[in-house]
MDTraj code that builds the backbone (N, CA, C; nanometers):
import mdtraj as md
import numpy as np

residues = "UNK UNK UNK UNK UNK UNK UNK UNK UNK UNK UNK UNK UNK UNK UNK UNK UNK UNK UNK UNK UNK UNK UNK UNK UNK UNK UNK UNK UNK UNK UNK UNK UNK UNK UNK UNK UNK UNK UNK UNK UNK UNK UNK UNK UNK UNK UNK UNK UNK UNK UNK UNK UNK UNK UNK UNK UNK UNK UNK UNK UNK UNK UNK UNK UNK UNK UNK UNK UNK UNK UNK UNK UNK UNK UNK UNK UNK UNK UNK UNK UNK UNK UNK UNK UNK UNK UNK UNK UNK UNK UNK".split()
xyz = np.array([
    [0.0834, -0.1186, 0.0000],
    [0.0000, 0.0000, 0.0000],
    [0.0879, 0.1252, 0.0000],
    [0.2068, 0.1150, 0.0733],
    [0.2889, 0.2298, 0.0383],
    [0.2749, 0.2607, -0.0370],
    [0.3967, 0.1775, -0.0924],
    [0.4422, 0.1947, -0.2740],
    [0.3574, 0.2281, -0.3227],
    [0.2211, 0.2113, -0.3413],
    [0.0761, 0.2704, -0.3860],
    [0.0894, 0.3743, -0.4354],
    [0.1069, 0.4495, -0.2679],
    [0.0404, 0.5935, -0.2635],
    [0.1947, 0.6795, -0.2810],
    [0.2871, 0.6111, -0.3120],
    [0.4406, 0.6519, -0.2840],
    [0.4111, 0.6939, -0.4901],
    [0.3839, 0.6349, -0.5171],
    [0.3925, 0.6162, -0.7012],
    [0.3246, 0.6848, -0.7380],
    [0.1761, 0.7243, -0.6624],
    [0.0461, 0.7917, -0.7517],
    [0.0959, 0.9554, -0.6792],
    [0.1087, 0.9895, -0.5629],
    [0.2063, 1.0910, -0.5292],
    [0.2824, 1.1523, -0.5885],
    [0.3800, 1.0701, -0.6517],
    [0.5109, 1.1309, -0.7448],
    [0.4370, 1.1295, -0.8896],
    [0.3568, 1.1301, -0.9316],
    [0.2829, 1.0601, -1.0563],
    [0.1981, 1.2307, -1.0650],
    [0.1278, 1.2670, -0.9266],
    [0.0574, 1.4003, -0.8981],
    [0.1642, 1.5050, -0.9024],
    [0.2381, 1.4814, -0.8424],
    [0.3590, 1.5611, -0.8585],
    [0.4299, 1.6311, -1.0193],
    [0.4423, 1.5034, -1.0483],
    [0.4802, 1.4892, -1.1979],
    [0.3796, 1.6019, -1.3108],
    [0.2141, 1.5227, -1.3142],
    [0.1656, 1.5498, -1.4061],
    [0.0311, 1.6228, -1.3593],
    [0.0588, 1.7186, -1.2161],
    [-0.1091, 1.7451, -1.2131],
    [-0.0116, 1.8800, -1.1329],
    [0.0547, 1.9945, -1.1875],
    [0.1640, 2.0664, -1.0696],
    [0.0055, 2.1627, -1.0288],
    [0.0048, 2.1578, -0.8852],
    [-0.0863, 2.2212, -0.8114],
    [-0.2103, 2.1595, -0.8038],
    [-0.2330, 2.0193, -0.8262],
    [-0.2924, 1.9481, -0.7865],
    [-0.3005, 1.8892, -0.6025],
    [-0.3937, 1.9178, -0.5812],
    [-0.4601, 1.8516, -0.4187],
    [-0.4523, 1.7434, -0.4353],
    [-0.4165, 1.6189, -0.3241],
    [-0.4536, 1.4927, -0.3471],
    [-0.5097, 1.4569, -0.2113],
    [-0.5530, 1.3677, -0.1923],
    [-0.6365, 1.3079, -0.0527],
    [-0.6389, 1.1565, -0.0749],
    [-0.5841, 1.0515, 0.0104],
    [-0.5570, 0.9417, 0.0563],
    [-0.6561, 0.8819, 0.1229],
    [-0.7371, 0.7744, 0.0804],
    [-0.8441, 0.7373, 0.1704],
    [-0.7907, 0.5715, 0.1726],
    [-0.7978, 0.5026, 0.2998],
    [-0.7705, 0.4196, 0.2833],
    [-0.9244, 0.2948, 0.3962],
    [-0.9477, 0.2347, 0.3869],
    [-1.1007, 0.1437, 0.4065],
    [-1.0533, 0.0036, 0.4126],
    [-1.1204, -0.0713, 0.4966],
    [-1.1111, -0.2629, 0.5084],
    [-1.2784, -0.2642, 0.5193],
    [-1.3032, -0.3770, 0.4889],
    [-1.4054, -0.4992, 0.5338],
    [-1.3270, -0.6104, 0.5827],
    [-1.4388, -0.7032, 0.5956],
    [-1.4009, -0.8412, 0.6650],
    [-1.2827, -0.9146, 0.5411],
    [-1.3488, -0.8809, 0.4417],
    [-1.2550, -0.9348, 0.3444],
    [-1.1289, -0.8424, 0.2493],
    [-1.1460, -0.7434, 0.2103],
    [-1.0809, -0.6241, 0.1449],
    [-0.9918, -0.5706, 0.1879],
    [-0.8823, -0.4898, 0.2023],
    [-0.8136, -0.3403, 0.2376],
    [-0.8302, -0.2574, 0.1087],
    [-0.8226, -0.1466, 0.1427],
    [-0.8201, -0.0468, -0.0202],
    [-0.7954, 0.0526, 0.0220],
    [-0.7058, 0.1211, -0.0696],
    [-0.6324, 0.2508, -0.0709],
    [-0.6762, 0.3001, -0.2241],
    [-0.7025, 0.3947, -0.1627],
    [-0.7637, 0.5134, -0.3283],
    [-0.7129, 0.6404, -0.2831],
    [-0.6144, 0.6917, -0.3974],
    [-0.5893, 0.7931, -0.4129],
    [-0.6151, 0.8703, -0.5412],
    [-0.6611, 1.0385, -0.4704],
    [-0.7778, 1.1012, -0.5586],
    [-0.6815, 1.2514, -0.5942],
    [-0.6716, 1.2685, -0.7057],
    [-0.6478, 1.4297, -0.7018],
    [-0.7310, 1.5065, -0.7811],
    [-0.6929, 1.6513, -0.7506],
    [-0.7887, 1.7562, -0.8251],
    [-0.7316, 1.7258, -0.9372],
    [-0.7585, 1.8398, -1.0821],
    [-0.7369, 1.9270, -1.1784],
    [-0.5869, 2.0159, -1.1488],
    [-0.4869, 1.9661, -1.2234],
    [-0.3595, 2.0446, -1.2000],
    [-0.3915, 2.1798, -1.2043],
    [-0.3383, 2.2751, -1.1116],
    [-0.3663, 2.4149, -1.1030],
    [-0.3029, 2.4950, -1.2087],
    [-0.1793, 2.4558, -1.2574],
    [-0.0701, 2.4689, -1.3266],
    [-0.0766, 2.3875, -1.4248],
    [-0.0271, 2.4163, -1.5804],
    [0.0244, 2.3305, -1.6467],
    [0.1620, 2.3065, -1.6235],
    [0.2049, 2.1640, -1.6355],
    [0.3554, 2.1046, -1.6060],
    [0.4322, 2.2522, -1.6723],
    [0.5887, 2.2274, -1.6514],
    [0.6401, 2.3227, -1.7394],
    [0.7088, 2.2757, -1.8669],
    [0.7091, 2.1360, -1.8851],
    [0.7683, 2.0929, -1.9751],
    [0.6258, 1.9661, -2.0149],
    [0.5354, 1.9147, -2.1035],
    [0.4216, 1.8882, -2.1174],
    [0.5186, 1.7433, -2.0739],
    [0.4143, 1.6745, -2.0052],
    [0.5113, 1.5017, -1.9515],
    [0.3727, 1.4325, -2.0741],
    [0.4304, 1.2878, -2.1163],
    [0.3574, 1.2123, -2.2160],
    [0.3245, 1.1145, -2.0606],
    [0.2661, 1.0542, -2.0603],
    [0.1820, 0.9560, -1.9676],
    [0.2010, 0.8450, -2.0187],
    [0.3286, 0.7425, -2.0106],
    [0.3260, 0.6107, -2.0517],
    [0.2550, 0.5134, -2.0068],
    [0.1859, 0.5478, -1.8634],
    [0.0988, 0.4621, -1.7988],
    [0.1660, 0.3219, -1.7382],
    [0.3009, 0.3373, -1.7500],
    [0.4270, 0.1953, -1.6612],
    [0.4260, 0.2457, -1.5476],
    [0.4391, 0.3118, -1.4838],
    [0.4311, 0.3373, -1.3419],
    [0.3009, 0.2334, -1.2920],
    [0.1592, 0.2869, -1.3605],
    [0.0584, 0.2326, -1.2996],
    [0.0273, 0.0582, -1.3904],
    [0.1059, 0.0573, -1.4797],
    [0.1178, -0.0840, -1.5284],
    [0.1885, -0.1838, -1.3666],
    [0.3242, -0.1239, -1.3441],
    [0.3927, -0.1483, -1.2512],
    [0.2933, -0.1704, -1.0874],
    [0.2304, -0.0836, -1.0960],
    [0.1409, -0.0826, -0.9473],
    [0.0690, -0.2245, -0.9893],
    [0.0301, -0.2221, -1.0959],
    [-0.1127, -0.4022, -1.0961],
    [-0.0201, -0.4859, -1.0972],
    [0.0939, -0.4789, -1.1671],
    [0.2204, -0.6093, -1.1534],
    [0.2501, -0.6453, -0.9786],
    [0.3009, -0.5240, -0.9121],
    [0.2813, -0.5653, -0.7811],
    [0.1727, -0.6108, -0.7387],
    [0.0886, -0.5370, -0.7392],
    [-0.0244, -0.6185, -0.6757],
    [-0.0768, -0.7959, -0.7270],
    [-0.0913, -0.7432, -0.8305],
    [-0.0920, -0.9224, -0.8477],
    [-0.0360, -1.0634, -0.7927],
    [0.0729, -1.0579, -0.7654],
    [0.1179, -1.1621, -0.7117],
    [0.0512, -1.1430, -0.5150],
    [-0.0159, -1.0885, -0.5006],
    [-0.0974, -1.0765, -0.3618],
    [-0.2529, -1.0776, -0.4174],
    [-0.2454, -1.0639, -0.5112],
    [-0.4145, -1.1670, -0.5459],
    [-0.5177, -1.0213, -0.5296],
    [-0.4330, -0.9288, -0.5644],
    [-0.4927, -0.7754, -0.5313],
    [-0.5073, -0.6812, -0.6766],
    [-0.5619, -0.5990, -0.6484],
    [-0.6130, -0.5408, -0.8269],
    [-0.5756, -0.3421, -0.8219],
    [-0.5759, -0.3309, -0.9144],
    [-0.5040, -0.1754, -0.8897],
    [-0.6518, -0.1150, -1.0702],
    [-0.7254, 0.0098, -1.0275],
    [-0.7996, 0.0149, -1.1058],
    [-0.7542, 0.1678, -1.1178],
    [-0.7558, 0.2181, -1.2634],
    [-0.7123, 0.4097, -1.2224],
    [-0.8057, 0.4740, -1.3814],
    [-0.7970, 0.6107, -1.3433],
    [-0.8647, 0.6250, -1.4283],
    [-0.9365, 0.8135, -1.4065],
    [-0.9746, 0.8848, -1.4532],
    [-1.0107, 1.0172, -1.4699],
    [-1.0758, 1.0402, -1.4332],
    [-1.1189, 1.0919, -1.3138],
    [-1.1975, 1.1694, -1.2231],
    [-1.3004, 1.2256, -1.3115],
    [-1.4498, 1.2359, -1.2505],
    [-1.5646, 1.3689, -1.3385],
    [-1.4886, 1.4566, -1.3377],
    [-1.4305, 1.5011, -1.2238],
    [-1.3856, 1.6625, -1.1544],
    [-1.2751, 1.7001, -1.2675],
    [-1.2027, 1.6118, -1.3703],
    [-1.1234, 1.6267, -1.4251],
    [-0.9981, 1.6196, -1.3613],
    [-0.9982, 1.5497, -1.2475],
    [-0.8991, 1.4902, -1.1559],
    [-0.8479, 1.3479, -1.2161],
    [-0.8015, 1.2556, -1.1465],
    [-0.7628, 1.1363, -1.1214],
    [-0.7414, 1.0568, -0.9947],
    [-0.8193, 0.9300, -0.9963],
    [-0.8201, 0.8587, -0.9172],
    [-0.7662, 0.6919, -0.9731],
    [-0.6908, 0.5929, -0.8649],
    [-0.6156, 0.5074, -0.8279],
    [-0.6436, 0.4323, -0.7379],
    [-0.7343, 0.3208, -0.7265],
    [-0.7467, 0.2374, -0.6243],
    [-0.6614, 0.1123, -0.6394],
    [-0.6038, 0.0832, -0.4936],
    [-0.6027, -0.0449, -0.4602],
    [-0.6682, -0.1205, -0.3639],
    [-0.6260, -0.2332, -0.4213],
    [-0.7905, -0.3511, -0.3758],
    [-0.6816, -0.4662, -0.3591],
    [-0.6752, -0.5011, -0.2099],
    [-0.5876, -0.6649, -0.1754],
    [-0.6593, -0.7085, -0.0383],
    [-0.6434, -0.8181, -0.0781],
    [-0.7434, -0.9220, 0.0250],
    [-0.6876, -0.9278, 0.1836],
    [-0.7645, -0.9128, 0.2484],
    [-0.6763, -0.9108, 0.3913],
    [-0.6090, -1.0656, 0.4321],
    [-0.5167, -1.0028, 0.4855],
    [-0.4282, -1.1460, 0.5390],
    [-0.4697, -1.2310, 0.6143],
    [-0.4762, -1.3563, 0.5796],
    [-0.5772, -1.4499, 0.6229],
    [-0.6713, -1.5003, 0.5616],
    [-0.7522, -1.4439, 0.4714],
    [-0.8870, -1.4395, 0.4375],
    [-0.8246, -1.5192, 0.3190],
])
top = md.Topology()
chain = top.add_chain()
for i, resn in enumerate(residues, 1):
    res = top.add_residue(resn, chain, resSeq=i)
    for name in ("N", "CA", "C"):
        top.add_atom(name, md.element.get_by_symbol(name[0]), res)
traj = md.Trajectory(xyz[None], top)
């Protein structure tokens, strides 16, 4: 879950400059999940970044081998959001 929010962080950083982000993280009996949400960059970057989308290729590769799912994708708000989804230990 770090690494998660460690990647989509530097990722906001990267490609949203003056973007807000907010960290929500939730369990059930069966689930953990971490979703991270940002605004609409306030700023355009200063140099335009292309979005290869390996960073967040890289996030479902980790997760996978823990039987866990990584879903991302464009906010209404014209933000972006990043969930992860891994099964609690034990279950």
């Amino acid at each position: 879950m770090y690494r998660t929010v460690q990647e989509c962080l530097t990722n906001i950083r990267e490609h949203a400059p003056g973007a807000t982000a907010t960290v929500s993280i939730d369990a059930d009996t069966t689930h953990l999940r971490v979703t991270v949400r940002n605004t609409p960059a306030r700023t355009p970057p200063a140099t335009p970044l292309p979005g290869s989308r390996q960073g967040l290729i890289g996030l479902g590769e980790r997760a996978a081998p823990l039987n866990g799912t990584v879903t991302s994708g464009p906010s209404p708000d014209g933000g972006f959001t990043v969930r992860l989804t891994l099964p609690r230990p034990g279950r």
